[in-house]
C-alpha positions as CSV (number, residue, x, y, z in Angstrom):
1,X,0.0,0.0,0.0
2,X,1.6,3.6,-1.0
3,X,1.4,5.9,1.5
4,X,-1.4,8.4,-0.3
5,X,-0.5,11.1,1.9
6,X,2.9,11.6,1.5
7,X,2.3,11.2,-2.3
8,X,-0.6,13.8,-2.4
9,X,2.1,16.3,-0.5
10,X,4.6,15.7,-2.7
11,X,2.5,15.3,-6.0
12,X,0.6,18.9,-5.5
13,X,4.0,20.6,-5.4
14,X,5.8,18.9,-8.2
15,X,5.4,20.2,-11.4
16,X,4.3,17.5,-14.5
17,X,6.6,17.2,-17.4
18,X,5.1,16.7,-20.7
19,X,5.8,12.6,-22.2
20,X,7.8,14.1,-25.2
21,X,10.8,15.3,-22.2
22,X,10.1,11.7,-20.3
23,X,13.9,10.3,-20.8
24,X,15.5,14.1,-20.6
25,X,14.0,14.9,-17.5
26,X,14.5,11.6,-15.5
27,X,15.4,12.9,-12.3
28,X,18.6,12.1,-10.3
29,X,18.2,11.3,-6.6
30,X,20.8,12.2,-4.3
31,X,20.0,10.5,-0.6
32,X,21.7,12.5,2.0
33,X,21.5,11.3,5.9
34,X,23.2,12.1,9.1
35,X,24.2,9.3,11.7
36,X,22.3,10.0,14.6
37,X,20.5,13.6,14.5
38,X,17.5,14.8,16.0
39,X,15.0,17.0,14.9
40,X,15.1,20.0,15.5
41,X,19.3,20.7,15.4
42,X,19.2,21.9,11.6
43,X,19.2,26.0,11.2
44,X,16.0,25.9,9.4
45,X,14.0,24.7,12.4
46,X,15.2,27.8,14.3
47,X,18.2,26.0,16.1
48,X,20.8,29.0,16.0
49,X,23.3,26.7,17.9
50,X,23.9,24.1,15.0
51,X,24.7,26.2,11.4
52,X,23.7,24.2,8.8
53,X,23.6,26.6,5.0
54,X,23.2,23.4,3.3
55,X,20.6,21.8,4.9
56,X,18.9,25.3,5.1
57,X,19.9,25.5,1.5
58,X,17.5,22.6,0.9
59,X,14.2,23.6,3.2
60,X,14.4,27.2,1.4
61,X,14.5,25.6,-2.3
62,X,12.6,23.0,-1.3
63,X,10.2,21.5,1.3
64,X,10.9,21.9,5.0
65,X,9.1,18.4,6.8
66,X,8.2,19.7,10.7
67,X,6.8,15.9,11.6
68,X,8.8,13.6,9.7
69,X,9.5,9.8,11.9
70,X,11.3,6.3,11.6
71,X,9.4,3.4,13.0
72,X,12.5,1.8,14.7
73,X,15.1,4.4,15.6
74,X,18.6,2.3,15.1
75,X,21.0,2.8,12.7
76,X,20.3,-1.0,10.7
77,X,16.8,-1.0,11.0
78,X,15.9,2.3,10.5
79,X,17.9,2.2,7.0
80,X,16.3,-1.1,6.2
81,X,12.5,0.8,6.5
82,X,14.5,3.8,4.1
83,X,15.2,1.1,2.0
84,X,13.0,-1.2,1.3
85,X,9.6,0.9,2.1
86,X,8.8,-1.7,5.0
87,X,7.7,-1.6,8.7
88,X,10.4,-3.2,11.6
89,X,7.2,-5.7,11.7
90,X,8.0,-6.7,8.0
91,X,11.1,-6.7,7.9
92,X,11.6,-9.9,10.0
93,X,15.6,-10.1,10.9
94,X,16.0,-6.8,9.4
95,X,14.5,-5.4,11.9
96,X,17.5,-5.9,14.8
97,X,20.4,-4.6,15.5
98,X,23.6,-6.0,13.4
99,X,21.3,-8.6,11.6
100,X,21.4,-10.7,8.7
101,X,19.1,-8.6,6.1
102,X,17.3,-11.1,4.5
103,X,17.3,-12.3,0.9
104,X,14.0,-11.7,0.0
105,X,13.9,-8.4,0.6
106,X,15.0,-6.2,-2.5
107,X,16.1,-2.2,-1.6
108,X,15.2,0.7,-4.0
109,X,18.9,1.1,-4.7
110,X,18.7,-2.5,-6.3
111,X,15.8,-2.3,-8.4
112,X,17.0,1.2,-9.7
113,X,20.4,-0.2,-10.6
114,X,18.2,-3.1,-12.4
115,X,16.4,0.0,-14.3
116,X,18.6,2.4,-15.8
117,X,20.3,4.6,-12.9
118,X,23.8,4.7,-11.6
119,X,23.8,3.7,-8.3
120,X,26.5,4.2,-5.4
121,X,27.3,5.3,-2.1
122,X,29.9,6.1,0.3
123,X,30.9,5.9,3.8
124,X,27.9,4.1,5.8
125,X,25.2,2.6,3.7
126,X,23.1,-0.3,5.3
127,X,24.6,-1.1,8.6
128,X,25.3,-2.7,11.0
129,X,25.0,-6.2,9.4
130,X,25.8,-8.9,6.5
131,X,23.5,-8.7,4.0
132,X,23.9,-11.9,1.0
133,X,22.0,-13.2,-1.5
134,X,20.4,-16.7,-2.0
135,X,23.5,-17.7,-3.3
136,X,25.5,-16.7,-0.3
137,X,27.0,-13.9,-2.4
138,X,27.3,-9.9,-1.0
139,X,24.6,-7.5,-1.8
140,X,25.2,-4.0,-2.7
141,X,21.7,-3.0,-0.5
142,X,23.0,1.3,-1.2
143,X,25.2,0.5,-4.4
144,X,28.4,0.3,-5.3
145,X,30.8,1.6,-3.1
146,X,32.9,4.7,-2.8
147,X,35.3,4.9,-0.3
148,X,38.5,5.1,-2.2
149,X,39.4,8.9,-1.2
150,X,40.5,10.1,2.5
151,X,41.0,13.3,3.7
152,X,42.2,14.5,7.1
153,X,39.4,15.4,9.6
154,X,39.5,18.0,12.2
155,X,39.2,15.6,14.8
156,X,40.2,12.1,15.4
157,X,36.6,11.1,16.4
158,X,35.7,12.1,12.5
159,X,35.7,9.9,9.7
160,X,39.1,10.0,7.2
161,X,36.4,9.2,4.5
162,X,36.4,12.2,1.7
163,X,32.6,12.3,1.3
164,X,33.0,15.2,-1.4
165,X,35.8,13.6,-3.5
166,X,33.9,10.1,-3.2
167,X,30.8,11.6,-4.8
168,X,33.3,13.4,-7.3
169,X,34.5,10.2,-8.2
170,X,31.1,8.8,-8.5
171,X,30.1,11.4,-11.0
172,X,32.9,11.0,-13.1
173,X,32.1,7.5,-13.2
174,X,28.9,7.7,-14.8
175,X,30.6,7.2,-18.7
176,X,27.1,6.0,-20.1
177,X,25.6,9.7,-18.6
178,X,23.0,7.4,-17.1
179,X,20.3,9.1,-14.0
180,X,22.0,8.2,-10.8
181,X,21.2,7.4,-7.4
182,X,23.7,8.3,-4.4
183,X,23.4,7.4,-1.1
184,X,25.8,9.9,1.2
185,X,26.1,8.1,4.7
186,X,27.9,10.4,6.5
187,X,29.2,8.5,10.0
188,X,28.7,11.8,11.7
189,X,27.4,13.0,14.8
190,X,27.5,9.6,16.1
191,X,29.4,9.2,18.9
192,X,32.7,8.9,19.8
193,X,33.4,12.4,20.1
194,X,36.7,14.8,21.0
195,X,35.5,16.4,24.0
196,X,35.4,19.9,23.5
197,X,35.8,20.3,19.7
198,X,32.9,22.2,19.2
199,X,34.3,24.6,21.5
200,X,38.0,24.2,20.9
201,X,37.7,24.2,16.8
202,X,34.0,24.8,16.2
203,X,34.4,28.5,17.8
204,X,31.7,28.0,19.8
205,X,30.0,28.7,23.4
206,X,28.2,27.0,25.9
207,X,25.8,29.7,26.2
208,X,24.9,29.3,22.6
209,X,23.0,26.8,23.6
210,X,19.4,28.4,24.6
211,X,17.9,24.6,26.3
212,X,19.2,21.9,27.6
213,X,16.6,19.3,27.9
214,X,14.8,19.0,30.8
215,X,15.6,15.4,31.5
216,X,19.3,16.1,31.1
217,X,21.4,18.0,34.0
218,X,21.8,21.6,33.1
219,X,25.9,21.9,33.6
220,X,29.2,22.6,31.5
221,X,29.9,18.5,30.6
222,X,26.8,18.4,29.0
223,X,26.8,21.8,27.0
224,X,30.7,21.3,25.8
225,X,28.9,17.5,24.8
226,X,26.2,19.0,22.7
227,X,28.4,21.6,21.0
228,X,30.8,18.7,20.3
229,X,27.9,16.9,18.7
230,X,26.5,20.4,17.1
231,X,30.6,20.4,15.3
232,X,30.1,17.0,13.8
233,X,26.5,17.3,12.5
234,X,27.6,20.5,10.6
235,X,31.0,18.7,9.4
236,X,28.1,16.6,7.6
237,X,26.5,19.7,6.5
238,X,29.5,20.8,5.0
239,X,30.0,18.2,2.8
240,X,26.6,18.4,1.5
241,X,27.3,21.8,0.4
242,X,30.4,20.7,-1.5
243,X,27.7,18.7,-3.3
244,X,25.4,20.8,-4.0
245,X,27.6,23.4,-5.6
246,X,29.4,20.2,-7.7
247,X,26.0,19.4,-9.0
248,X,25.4,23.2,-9.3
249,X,28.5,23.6,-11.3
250,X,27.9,20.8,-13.6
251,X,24.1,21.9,-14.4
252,X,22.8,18.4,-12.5
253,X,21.2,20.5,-9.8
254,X,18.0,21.3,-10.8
255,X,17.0,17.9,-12.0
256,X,18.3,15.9,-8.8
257,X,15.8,15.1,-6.2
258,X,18.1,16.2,-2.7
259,X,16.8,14.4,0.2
260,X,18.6,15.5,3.8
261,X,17.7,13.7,7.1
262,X,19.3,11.0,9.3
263,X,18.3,7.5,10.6
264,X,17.6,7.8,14.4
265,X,17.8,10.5,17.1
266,X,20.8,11.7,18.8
267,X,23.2,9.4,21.0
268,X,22.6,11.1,23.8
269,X,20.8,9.3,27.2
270,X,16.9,8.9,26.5
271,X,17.6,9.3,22.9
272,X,18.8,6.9,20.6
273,X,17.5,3.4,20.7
274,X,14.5,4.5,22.5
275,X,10.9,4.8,22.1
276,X,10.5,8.6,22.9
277,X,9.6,11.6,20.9
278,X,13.4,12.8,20.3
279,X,14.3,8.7,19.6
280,X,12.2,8.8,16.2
281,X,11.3,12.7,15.3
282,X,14.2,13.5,12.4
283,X,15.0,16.3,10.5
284,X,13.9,16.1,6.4
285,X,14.1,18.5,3.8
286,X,13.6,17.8,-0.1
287,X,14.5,20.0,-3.0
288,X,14.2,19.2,-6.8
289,X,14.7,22.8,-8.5
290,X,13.0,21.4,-11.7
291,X,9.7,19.5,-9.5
292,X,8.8,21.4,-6.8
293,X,6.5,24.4,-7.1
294,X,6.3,27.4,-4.9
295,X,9.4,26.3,-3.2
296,X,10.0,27.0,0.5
297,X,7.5,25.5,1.4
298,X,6.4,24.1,5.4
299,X,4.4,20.7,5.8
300,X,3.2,20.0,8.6
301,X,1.4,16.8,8.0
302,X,2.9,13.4,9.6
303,X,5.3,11.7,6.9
304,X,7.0,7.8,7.7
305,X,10.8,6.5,6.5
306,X,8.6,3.6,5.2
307,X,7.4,6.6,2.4
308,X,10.7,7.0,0.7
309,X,11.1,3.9,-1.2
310,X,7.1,4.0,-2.6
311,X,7.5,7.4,-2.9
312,X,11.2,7.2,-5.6
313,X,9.1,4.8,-7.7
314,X,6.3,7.0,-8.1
315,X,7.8,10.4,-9.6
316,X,6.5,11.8,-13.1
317,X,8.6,10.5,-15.6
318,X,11.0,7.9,-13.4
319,X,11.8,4.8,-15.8
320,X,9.5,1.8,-15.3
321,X,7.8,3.0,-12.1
322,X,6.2,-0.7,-11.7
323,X,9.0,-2.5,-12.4
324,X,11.3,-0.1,-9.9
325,X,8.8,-0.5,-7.5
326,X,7.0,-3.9,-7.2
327,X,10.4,-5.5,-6.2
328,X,10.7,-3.4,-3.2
329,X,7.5,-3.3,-2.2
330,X,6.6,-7.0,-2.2
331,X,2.9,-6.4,-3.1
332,X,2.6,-5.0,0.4
């Protein structure tokens, strides 16, 4: 079953291309999601202690989401709902923690790599877990890999991966010119952190911080903590915006659906891994410059992580929507 209402918010602000345009005006996708964040630490839900332009970047061009939620708010299962457009109650071993994702089960990524798009990733994909096929065989669940380029971080408790120059090679890759699909699993703000980086590098100041949660002491530890997390989060952000001025620059832009969240709250205490309104409420913004009508948009209306999946094989003009997005869906 599709989920109508994200499709009727979505469909009533995207524009219709005309059948002549259909294999011009395929659009690219281009998946981007924090590890561990929490709704609302992005600049565009009036947090003024996290800076994120690129995310902002997004909301303003786009669609800002205020009530978007994962069903299971872990890092493997959450990505298995993004996935494969299925509740943790569907998803049988999928839905646990470091699990075997089951055969059966085929992701969006697959079934657009079966239909005409490029598909890749880089940095964290599905995970944790082993994912095979019936053949005992390795499945690419986000695509092929990208991992090949490392850059230095600012901290030690941040990935060596070079998310821009991963996607750069990704790009370049793409010899046939065919629509592509990227998956950009950033690793950040999960935890480990470098105490006091935010402060220390980031430039910033515990009294930038205008609430501490209520069920969290009120004390310098756990400021300097969130500002550590706040420094990570917008190292993600930054990358983001090196791809959105490479697609800028090389006129992909406006016909690449940007979607920004990230799979489960913050991993903080009462947080991640838990059934509360911070453990599953995520930040989500979507922009497609050539779609989306009377951009800047707000929606208020509930939207699920089971809705991406349905939602990728239902766009005006996408190749073969059926045969994207029966595969995925099961006949659920």
């Amino acid at each position: 079953m599709i989920p109508l209402i994200f499709l009727a918010i979505l469909f009533s602000l995207f524009s219709c291309q005309t059948q002549s345009t259909t294999q011009k005006t395929v659009p690219n996708i281009l998946f981007a999601i924090a590890d561990d964040a929490s709704y609302p630490h992005m600049g565009a839900y009036g947090c003024e202690w996290v800076k994120t332009p690129a995310f902002d970047r997004v909301a303003a061009e786009g669609i800002l989401f205020n009530n978007a939620y994962t069903p299971n708010a872990k890092c493997a299962p959450s990505r298995a709902c993004i996935l494969t457009g299925r509740n943790s109650w569907q998803l049988e071993e999928a839905a646990n923690h470091t699990p075997f994702f089951p055969a059966k089960f085929k992701t969006y990524a697959e079934a657009l790599a079966e239909n005409g798009y490029h598909v890749g990733y880089t940095a964290k994909g599905w995970a944790p877990g082993v994912a095979l096929d019936a053949t005992g065989n390795a499945r690419q669940l986000t695509g092929v890999p990208y991992h090949k380029h490392q850059t230095t971080p600012p901290t030690s408790a941040i990935s060596t991966n070079d998310y821009t120059a991963n996607f750069e090679e990704f790009l370049q890759s793409n010899v046939e010119g065919k629509p592509f699909c990227f998956w950009f699993g950033a690793t950040e703000p999960h935890r480990d952190y470098t105490f006091g980086s935010g402060i220390e590098i980031g430039g910033k100041n515990l009294a930038d911080i205008d609430r501490v949660f209520d069920f969290w002491p009120d004390n310098d530890t756990v400021r300097a903590d969130l500002l550590d997390y706040a420094f990570e989060l917008e190292y993600f952000d930054k990358h983001l915006r090196n791809m959105l001025e490479i697609l800028d620059k090389s006129g992909q832009l406006d016909n690449t659906i940007v979607i920004v969240t990230a799979d489960n709250g913050m991993p903080f205490p009462r947080i991640k891994g838990q059934e509360y309104e911070l453990s599953n409420h995520l930040p989500l913004a979507i922009m497609w410059k050539d779609g989306i009508k009377n951009p800047g948009r707000i929606v208020d209306d509930y939207v699920n992580f089971i809705d991406f999946a349905p939602t990728y094989c239902s766009w005006p003009n996408l190749m073969r929507p059926h045969a994207i997005c029966k595969p995925c869906r099961g006949g659920v």
